[in-house]
C-alpha positions as CSV (number, residue, x, y, z in Angstrom):
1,X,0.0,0.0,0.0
2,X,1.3,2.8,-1.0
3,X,-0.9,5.6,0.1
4,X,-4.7,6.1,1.8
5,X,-7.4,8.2,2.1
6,X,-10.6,8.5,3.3
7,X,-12.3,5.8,1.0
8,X,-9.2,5.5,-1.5
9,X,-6.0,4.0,-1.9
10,X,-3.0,4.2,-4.5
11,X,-1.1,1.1,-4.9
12,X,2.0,-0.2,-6.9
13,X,1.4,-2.6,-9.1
14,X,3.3,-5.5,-12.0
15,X,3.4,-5.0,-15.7
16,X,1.7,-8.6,-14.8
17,X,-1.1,-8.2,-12.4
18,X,-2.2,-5.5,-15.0
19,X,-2.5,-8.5,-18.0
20,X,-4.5,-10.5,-15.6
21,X,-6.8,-7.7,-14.6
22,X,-9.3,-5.3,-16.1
23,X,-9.6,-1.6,-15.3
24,X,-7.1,-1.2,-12.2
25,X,-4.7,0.9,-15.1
26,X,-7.8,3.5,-14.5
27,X,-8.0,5.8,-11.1
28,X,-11.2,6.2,-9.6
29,X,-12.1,2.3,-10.2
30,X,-14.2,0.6,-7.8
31,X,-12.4,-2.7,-6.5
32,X,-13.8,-4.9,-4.0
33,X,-11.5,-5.8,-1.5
34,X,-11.5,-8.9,1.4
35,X,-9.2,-8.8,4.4
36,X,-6.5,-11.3,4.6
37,X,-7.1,-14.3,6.3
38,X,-4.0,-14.8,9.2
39,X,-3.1,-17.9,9.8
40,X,-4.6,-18.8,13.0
41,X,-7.8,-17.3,12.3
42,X,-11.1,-19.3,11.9
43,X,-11.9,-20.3,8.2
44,X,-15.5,-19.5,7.3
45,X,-15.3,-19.1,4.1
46,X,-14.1,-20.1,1.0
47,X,-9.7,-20.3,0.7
48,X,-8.4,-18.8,-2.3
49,X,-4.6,-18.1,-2.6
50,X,-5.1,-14.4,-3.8
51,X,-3.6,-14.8,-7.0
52,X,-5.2,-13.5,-10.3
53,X,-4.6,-16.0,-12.8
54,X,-6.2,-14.7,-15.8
55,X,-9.4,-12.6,-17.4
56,X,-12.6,-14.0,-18.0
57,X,-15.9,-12.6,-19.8
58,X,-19.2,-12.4,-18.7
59,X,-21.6,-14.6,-21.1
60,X,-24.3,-14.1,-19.2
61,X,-25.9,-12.5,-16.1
62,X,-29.2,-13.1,-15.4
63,X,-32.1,-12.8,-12.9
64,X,-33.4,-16.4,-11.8
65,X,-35.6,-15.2,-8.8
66,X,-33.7,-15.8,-5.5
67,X,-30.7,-14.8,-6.8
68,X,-28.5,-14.1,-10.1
69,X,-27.4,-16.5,-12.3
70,X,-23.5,-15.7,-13.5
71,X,-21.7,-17.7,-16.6
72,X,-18.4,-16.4,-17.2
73,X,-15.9,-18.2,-20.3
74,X,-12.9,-18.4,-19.2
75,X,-9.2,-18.7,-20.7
76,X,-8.4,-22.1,-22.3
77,X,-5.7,-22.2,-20.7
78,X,-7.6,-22.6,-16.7
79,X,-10.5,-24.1,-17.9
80,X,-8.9,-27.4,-16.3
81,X,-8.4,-25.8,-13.0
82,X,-12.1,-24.5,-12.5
83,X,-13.7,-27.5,-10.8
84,X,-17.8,-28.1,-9.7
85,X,-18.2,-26.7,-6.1
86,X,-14.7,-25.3,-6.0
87,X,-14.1,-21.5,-5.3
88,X,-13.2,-19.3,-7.5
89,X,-12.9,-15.4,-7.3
90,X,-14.5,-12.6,-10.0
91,X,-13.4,-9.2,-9.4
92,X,-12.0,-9.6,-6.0
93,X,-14.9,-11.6,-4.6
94,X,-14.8,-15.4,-3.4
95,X,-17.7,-17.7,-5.2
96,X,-18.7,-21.1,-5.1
97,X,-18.6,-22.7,-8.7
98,X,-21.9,-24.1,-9.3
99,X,-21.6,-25.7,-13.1
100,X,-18.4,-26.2,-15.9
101,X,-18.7,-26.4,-19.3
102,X,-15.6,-26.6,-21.2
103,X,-14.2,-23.3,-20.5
104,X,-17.2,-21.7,-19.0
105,X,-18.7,-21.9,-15.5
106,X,-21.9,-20.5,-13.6
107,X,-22.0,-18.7,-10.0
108,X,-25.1,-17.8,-8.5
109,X,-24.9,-14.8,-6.6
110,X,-27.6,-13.9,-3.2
111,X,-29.1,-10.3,-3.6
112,X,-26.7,-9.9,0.0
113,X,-23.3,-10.3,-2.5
114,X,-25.1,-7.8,-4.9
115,X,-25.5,-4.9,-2.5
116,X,-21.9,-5.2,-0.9
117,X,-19.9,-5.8,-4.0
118,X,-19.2,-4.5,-7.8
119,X,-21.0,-7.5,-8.9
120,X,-24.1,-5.6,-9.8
121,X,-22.8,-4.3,-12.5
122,X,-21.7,-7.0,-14.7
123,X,-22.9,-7.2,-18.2
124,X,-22.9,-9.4,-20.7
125,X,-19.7,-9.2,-22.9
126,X,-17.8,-7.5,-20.4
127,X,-14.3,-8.8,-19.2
């Protein structure tokens, strides 16, 4: 961390976390952020290492009552990796993979994850 204020922060960041990401080469981007997880603290959640391994886009997003259905197509290349109730994080947020399909998957998303995160405003097409 470089720098904060108030509700922002300035950060350095590699030529390659910049290939694997979209939009954190633009200032005033929102960016949803969870706290590290120490060591010994209780896991309640979902363990992801924190590393961003590549950019996916949003095939569709969609409305299915309780919740919102999200299928994303991901690169080839970590299609293998993405695995049926595994976790998996989009835009800084820890999800639950609920369906693969070659290099696509689905997450379904709980109008709580909508209100706290950047998640609501996913469109189809978008990286």
């Amino acid at each position: 961390m470089i720098k904060i204020e108030d509700k922002t922060f300035t950060v350095d960041v590699s030529r390659e976390t910049l290939d694997c990401t979209v939009g954190l080469d633009k200032q005033g981007k929102l960016v949803n952020l969870e706290k590290a997880l120490r060591l010994a603290d209780r896991l309640g959640g979902h363990l992801v290492s924190g590393h961003v391994d590549g950019v996916g886009e949003v095939v569709a997003f969609n409305d299915i009552g309780e919740s919102w259905r999200l299928v994303v197509r991901a690169p080839q290349t970590l299609a293998k990796y993405i695995a049926v109730k595994g976790s998996i994080t989009i835009d800084g947020v820890s999800l639950t993979v609920n369906h693969v399909s070659g290099p696509s998957f689905e997450v379904n998303l709980i109008p709580h994850t909508l209100a706290v995160t950047t998640l609501n405003q996913l469109k189809a097409g978008q990286k």
